[in-house]
MIGUDREN-885117 format. One record per atom (N, C-alpha, C, O): residue number from 1; residue in three letters; atom name; x, y, z. Coordinates in nm, 2 decimals, padded with zeros to 4 digits. Layout:
<tormar><pos>NUM</pos><code>Ala</code><site>CA</site><x>X</x><y>Y</y><z>Z</z></tormar>
...
end
This chain:
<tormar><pos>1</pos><code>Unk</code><site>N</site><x>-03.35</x><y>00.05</y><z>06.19</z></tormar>
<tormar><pos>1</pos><code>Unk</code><site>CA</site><x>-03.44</x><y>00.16</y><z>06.24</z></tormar>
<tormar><pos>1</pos><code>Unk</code><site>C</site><x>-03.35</x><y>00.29</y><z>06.25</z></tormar>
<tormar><pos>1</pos><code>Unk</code><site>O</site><x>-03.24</x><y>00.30</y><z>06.31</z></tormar>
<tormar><pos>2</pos><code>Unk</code><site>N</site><x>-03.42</x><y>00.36</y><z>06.19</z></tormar>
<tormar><pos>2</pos><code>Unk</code><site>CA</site><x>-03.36</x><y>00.53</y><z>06.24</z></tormar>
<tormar><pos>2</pos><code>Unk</code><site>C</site><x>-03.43</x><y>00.62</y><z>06.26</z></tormar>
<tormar><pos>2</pos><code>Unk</code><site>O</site><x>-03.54</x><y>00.65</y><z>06.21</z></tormar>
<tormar><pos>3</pos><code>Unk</code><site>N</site><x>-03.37</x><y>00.68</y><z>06.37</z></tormar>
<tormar><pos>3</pos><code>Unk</code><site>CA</site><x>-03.45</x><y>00.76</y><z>06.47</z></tormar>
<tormar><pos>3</pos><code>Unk</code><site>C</site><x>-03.38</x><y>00.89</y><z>06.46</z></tormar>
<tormar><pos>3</pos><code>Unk</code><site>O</site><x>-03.27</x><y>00.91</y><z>06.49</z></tormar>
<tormar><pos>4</pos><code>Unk</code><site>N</site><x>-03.50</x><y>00.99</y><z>06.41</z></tormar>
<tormar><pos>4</pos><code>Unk</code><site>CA</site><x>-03.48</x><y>01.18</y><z>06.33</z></tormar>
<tormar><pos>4</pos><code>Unk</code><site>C</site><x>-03.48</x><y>01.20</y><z>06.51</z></tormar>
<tormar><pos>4</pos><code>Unk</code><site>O</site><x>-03.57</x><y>01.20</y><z>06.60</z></tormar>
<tormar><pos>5</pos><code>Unk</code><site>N</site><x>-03.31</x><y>01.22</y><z>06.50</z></tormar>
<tormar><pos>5</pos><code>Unk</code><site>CA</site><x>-03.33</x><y>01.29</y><z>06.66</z></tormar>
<tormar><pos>5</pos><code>Unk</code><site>C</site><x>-03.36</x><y>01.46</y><z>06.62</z></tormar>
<tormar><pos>5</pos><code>Unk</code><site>O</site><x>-03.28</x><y>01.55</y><z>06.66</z></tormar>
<tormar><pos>6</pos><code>Unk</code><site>N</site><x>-03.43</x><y>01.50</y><z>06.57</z></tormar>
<tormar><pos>6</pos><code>Unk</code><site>CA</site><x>-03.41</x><y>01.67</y><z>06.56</z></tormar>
<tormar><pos>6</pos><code>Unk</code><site>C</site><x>-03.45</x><y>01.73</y><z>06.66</z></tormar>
<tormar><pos>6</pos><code>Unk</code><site>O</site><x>-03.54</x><y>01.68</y><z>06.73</z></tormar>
<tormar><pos>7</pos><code>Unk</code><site>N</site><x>-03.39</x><y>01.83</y><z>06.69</z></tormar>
<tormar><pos>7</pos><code>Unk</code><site>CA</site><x>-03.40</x><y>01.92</y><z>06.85</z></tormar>
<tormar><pos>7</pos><code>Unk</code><site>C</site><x>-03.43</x><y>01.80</y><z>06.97</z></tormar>
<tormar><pos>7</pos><code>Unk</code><site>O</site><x>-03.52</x><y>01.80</y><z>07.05</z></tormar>
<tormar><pos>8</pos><code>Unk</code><site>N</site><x>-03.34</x><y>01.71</y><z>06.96</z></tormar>
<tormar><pos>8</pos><code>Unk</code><site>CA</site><x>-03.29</x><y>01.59</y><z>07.08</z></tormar>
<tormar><pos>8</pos><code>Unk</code><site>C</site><x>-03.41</x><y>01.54</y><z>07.09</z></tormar>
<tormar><pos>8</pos><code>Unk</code><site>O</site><x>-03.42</x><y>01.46</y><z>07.17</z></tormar>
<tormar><pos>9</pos><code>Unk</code><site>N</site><x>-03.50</x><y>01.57</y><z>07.03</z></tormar>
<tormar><pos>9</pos><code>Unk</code><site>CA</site><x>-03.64</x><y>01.43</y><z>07.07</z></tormar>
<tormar><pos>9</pos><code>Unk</code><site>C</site><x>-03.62</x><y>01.31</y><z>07.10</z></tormar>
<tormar><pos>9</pos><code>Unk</code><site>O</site><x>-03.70</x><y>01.26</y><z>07.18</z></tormar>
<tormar><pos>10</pos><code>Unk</code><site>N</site><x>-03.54</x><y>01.26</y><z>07.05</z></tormar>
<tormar><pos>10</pos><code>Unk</code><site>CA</site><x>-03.52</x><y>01.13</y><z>07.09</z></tormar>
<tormar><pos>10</pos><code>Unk</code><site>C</site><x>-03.42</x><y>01.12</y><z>07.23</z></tormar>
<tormar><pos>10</pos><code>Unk</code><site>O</site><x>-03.42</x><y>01.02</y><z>07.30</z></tormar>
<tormar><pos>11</pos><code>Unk</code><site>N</site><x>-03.35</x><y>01.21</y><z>07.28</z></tormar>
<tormar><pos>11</pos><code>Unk</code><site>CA</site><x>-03.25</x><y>01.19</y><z>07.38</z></tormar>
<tormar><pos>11</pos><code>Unk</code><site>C</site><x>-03.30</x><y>01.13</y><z>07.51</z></tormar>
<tormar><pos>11</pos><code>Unk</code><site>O</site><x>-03.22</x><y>01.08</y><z>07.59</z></tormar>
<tormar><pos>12</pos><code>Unk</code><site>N</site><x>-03.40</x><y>01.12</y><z>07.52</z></tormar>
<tormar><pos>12</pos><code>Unk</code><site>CA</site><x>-03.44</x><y>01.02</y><z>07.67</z></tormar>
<tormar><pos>12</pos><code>Unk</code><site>C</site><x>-03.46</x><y>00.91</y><z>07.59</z></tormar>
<tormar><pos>12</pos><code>Unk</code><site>O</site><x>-03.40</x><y>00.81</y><z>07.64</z></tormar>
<tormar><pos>13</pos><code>Unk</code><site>N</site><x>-03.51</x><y>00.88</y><z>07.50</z></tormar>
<tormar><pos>13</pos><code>Unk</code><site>CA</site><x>-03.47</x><y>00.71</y><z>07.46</z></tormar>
<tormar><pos>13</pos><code>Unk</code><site>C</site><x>-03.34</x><y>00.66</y><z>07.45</z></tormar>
<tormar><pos>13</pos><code>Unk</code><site>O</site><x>-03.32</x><y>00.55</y><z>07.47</z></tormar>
<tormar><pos>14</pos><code>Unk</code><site>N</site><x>-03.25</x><y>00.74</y><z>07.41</z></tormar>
<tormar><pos>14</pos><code>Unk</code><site>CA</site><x>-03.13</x><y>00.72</y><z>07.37</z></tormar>
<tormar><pos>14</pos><code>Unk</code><site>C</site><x>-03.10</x><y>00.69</y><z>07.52</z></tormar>
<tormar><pos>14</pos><code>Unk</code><site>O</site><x>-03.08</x><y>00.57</y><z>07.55</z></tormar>
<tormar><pos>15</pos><code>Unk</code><site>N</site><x>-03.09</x><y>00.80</y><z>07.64</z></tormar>
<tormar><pos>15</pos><code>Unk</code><site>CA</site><x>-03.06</x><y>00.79</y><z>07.78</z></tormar>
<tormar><pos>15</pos><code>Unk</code><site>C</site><x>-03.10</x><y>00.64</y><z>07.88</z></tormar>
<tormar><pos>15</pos><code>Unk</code><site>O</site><x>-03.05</x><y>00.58</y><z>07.98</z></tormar>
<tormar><pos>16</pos><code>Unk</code><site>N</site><x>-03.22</x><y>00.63</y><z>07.82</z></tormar>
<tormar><pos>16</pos><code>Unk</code><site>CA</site><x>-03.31</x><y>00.52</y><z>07.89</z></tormar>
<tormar><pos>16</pos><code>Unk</code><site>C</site><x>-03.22</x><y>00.40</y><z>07.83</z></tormar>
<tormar><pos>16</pos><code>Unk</code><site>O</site><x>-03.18</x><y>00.31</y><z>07.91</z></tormar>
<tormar><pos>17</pos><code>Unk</code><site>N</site><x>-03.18</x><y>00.38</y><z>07.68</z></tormar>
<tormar><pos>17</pos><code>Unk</code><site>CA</site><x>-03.16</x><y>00.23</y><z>07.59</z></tormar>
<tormar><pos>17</pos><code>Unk</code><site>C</site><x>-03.00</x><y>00.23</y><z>07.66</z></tormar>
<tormar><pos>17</pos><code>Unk</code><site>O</site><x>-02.95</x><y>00.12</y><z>07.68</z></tormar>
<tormar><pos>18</pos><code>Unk</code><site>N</site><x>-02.92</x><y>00.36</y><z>07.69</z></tormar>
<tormar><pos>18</pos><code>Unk</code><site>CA</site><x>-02.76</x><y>00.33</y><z>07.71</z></tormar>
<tormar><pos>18</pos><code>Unk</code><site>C</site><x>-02.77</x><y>00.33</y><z>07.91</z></tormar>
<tormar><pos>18</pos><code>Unk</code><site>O</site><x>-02.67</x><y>00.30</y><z>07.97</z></tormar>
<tormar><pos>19</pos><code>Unk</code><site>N</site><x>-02.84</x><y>00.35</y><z>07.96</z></tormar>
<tormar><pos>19</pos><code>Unk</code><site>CA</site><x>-02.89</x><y>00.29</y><z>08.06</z></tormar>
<tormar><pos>19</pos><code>Unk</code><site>C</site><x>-02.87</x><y>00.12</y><z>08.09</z></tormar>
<tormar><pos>19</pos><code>Unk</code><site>O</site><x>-02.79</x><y>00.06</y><z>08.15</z></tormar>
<tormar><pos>20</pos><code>Unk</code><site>N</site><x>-02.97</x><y>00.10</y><z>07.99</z></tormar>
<tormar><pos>20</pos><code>Unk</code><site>CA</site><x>-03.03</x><y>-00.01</y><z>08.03</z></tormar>
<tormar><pos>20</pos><code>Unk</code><site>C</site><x>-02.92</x><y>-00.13</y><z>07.91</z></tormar>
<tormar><pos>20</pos><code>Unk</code><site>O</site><x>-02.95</x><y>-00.25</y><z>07.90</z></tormar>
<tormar><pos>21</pos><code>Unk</code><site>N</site><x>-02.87</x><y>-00.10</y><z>07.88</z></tormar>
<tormar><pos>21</pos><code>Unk</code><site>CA</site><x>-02.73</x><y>-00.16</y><z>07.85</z></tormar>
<tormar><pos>21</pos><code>Unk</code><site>C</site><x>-02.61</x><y>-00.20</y><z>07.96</z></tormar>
<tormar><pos>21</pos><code>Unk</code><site>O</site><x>-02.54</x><y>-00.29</y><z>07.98</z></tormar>
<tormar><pos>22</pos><code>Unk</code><site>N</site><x>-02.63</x><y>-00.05</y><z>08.03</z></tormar>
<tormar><pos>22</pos><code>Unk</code><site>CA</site><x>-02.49</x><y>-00.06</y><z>08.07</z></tormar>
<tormar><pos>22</pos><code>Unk</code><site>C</site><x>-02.56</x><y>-00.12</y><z>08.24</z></tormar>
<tormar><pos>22</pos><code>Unk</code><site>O</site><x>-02.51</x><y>-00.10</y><z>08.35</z></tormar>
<tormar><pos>23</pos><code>Unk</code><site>N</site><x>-02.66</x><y>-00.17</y><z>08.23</z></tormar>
<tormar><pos>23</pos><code>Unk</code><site>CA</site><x>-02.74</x><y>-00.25</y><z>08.35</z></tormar>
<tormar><pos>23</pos><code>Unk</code><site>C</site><x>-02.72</x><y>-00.38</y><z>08.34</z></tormar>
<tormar><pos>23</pos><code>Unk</code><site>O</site><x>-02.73</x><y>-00.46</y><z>08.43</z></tormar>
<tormar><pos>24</pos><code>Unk</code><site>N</site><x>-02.69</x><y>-00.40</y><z>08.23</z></tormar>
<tormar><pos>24</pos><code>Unk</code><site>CA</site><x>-02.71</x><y>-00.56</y><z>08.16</z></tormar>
<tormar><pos>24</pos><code>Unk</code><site>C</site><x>-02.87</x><y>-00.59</y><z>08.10</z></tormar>
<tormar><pos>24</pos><code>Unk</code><site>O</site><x>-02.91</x><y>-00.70</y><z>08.12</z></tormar>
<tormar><pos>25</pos><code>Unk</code><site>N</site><x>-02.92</x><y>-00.53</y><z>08.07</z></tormar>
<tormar><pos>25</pos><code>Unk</code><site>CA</site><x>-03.06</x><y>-00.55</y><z>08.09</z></tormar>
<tormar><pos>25</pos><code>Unk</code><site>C</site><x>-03.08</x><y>-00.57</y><z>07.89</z></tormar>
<tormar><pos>25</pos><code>Unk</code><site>O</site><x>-03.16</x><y>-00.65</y><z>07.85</z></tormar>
<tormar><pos>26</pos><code>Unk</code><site>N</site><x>-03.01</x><y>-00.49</y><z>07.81</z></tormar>
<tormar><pos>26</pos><code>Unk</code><site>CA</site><x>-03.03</x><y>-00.52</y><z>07.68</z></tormar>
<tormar><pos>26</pos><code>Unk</code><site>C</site><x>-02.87</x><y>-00.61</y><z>07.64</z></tormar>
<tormar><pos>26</pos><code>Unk</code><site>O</site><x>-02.77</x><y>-00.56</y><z>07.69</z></tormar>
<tormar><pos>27</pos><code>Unk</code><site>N</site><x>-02.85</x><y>-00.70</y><z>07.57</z></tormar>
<tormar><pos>27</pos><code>Unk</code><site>CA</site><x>-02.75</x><y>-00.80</y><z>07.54</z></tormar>
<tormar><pos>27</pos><code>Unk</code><site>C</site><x>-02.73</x><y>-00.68</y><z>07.43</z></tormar>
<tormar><pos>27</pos><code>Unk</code><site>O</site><x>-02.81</x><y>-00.59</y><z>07.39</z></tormar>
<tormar><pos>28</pos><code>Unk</code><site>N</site><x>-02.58</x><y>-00.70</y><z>07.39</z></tormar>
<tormar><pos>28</pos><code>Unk</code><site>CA</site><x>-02.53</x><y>-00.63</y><z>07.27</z></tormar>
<tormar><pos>28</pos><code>Unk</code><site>C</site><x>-02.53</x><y>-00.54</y><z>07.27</z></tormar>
<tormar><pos>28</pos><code>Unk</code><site>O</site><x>-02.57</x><y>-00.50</y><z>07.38</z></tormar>
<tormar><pos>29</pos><code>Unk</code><site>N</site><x>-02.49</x><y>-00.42</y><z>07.17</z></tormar>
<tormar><pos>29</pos><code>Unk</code><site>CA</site><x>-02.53</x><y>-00.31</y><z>07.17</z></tormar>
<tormar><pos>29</pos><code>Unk</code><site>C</site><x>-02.65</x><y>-00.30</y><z>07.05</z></tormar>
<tormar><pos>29</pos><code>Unk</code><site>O</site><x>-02.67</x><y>-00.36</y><z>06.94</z></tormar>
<tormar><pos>30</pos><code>Unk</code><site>N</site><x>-02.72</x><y>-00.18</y><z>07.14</z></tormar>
<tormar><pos>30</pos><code>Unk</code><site>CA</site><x>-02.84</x><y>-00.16</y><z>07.07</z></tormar>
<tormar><pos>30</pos><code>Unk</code><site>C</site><x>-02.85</x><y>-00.05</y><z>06.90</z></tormar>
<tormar><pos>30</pos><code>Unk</code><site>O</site><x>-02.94</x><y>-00.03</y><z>06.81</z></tormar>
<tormar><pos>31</pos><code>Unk</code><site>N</site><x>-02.70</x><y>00.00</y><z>06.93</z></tormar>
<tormar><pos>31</pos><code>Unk</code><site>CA</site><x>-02.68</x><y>00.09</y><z>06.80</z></tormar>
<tormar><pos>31</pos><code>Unk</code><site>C</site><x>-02.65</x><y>00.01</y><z>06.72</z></tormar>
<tormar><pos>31</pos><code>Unk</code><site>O</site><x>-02.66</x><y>00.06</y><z>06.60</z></tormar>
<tormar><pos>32</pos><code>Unk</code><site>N</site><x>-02.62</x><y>-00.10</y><z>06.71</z></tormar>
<tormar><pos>32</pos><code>Unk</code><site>CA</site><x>-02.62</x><y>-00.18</y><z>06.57</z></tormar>
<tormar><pos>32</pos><code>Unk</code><site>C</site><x>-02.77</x><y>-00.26</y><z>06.54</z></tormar>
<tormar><pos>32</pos><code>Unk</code><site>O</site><x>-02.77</x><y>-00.37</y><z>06.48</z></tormar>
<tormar><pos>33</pos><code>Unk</code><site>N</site><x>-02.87</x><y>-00.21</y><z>06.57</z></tormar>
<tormar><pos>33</pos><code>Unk</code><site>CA</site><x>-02.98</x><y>-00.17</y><z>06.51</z></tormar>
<tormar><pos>33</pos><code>Unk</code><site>C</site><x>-03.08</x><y>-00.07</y><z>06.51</z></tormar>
<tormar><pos>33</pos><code>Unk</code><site>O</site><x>-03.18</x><y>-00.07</y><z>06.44</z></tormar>
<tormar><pos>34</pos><code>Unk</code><site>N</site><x>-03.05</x><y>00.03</y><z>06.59</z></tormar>
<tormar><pos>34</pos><code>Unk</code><site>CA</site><x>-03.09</x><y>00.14</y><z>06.57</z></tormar>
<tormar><pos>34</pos><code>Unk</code><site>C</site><x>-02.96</x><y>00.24</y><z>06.54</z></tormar>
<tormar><pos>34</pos><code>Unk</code><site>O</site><x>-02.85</x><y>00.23</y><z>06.59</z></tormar>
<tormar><pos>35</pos><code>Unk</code><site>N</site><x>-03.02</x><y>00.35</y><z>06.45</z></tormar>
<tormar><pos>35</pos><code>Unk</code><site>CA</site><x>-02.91</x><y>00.44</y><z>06.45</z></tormar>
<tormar><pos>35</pos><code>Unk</code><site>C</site><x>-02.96</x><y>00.55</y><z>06.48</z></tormar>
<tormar><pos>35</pos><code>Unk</code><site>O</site><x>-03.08</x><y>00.55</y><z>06.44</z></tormar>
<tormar><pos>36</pos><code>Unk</code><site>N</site><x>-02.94</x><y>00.65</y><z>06.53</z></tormar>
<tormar><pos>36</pos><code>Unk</code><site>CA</site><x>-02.99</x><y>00.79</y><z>06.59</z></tormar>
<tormar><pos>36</pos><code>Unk</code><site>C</site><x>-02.93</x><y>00.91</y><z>06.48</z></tormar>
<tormar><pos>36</pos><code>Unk</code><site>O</site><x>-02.80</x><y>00.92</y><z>06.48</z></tormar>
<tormar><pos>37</pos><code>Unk</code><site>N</site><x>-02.99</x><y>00.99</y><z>06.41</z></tormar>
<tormar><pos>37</pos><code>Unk</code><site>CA</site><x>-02.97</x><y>01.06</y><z>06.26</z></tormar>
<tormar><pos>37</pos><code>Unk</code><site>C</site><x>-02.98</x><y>01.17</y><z>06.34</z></tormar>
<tormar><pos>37</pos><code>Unk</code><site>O</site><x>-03.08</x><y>01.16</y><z>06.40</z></tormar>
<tormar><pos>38</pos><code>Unk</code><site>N</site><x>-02.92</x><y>01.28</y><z>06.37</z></tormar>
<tormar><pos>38</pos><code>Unk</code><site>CA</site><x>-02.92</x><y>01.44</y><z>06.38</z></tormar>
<tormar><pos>38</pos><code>Unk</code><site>C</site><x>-02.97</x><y>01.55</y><z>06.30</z></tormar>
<tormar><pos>38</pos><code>Unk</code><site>O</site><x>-03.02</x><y>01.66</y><z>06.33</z></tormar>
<tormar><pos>39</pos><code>Unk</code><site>N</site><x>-02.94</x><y>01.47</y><z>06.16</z></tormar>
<tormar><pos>39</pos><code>Unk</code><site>CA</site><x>-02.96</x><y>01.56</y><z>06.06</z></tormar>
<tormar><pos>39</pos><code>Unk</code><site>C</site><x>-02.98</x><y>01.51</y><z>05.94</z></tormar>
<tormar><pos>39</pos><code>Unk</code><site>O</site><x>-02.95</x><y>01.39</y><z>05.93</z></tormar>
<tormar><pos>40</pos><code>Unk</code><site>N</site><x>-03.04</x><y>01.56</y><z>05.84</z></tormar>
<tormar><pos>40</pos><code>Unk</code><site>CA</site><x>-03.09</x><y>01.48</y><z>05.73</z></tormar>
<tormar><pos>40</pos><code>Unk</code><site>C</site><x>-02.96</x><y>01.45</y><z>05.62</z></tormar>
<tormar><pos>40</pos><code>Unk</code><site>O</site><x>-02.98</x><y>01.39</y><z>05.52</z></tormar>
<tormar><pos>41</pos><code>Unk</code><site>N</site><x>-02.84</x><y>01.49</y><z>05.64</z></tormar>
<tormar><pos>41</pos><code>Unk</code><site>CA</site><x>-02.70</x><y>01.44</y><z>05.60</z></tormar>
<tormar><pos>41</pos><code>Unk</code><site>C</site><x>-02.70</x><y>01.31</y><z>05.64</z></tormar>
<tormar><pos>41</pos><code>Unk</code><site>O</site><x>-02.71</x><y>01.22</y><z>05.57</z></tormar>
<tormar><pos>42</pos><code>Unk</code><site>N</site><x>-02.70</x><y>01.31</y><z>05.81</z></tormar>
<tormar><pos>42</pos><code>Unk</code><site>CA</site><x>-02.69</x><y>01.16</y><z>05.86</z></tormar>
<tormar><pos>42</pos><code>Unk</code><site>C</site><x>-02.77</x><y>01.03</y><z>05.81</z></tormar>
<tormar><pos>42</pos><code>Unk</code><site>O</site><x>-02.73</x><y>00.91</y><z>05.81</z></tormar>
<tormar><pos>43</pos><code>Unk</code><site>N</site><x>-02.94</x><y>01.08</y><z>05.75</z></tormar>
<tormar><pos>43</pos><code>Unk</code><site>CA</site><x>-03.04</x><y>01.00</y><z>05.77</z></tormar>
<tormar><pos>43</pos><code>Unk</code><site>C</site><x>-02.98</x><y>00.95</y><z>05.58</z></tormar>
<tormar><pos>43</pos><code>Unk</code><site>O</site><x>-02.99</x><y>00.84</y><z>05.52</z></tormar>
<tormar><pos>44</pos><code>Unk</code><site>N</site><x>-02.95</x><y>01.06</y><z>05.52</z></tormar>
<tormar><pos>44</pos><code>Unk</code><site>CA</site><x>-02.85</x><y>01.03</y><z>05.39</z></tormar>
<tormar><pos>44</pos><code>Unk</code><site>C</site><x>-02.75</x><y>00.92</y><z>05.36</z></tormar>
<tormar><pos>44</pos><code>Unk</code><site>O</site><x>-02.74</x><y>00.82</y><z>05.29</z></tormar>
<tormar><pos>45</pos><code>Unk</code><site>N</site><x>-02.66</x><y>00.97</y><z>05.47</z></tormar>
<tormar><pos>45</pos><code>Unk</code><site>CA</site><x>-02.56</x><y>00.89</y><z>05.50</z></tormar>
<tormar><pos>45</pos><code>Unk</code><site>C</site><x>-02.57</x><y>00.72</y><z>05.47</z></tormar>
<tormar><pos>45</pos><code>Unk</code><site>O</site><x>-02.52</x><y>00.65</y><z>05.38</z></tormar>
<tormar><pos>46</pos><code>Unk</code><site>N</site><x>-02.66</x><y>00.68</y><z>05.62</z></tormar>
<tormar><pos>46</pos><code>Unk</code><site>CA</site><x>-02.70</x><y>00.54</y><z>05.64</z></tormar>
<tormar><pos>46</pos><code>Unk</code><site>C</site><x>-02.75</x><y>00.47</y><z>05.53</z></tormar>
<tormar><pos>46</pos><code>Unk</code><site>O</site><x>-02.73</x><y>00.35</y><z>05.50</z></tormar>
<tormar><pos>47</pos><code>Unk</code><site>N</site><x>-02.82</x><y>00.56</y><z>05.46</z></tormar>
<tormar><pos>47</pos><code>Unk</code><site>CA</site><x>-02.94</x><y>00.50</y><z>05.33</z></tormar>
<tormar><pos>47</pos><code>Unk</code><site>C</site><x>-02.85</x><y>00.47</y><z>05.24</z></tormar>
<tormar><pos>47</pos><code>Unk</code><site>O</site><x>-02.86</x><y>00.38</y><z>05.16</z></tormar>
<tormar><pos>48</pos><code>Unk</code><site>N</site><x>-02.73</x><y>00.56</y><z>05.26</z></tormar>
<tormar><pos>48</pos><code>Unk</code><site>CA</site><x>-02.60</x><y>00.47</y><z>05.13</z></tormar>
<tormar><pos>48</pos><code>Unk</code><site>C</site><x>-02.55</x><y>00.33</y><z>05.15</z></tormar>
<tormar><pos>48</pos><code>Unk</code><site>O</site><x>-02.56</x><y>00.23</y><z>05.08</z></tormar>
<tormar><pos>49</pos><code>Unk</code><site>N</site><x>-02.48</x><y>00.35</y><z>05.28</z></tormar>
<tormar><pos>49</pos><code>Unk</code><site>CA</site><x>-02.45</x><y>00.26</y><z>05.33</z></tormar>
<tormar><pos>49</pos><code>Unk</code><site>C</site><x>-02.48</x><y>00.11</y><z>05.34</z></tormar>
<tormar><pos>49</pos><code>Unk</code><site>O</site><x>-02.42</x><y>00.04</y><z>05.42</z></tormar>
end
């Protein structure tokens, strides 16, 4: 999953998911299945990868 943070849209999910990590509440980390893209370089990037 990738999430077009453009102009921080996404930043209270991001705030709420590293929350609720650091609660115990999500096992693992959640950025190895979501990645959060800034820019369409980024969303470039991953698609190589």
């Amino acid at each position: 999953v990738i999430l077009y943070n453009i102009n921080g849209f996404w930043n209270s999910l991001v705030a709420l998911l590293d929350d609720l990590q650091q609660r115990g509440m999500i096992r693992g980390e959640w950025q190895q299945h979501i990645v959060v893209a800034n820019s369409l370089e980024d969303i470039e990037s991953v698609c190589k990868d």
